[in-house]
LOLOZA-974185 format. One record per residue (C-alpha): residue in three letters; x, y, z. Coordinates in steps of 0.02 Angstrom, whole numbers, plus 50000, padded with zeros to 5 digits. Layout:
<nodes>
ALAXYZ ...
</nodes>
This chain:
<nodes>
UNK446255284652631 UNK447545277352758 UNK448985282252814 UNK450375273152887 UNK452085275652964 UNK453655265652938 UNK454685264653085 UNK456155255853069 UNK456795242853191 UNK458385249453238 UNK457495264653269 UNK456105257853394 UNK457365247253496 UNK458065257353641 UNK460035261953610 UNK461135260053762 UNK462515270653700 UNK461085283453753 UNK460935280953913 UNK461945280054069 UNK462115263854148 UNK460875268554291 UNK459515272654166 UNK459895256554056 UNK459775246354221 UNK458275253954284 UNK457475250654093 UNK457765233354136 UNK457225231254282 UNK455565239254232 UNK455245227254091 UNK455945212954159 UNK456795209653966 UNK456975219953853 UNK457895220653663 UNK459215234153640 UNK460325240753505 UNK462295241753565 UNK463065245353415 UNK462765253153225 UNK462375234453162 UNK462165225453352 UNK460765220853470 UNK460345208653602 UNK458815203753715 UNK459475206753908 UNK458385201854042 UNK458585206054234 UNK459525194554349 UNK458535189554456 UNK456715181954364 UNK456205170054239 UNK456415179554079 UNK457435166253998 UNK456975149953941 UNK457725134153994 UNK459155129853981 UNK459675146853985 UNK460245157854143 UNK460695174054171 UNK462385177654111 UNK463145193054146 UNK463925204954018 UNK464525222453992 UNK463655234653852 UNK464175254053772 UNK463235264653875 UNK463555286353901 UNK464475284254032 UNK465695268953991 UNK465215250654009 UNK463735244554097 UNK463695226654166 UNK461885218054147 UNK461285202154088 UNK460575190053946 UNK460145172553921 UNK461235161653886 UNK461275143153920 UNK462835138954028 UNK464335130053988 UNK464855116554113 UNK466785109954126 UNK466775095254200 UNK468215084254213 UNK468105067054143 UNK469405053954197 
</nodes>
C-alpha cells in the first residue's frame, strides 16, 4: 500500500512576510530565482539582479515585498516599458 502526502502550494512556496529582508535577499541570491508567496492570496517569481533568470524581453525590475522587518526591495522580470517621444 502507498502512501502519499498532499502539500499544498501556498504551503511549499517560501513566505517573505517570514523573513527579514537580509534572509529573503540572501534566498535569492542562492537560487538565482525563486517563487514566493507575499500575501494571503499573492505570489511572484523574483530573480536576482544581476544574471539571466529572465527571459527576453524581460529585465530585472526592481520592487519592494512584506517582509518581518518592513519592505524589502528585490527584483522580478518584467519586460520594460520604453517612452519615447514621437514628433
Amino acid at each position: 500500500m502507498a502512501v502519499c502526502c498532499a502539500t499544498s502550494v501556498a504551503e511549499a512556496r517560501p513566505d517573505t512576510r517570514t523573513m527579514s529582508c537580509e534572509q529573503l535577499q540572501q534566498l535569492i541570491q542562492s537560487r538565482h530565482a525563486v517563487v514566493l508567496t507575499t500575501g494571503p492570496n499573492t505570489y511572484n517569481r523574483y530573480v536576482r539582479q544581476f544574471g539571466n533568470e529572465c527571459d527576453w524581453p524581460d529585465v530585472p525590475m526592481s520592487a519592494a515585498v512584506p517582509t518581518r522587518d518592513g519592505q524589502c526591495r528585490v527584483y522580478h522580470c518584467e519586460e520594460p516599458s520604453y517612452n519615447l517621444l514621437v514628433r
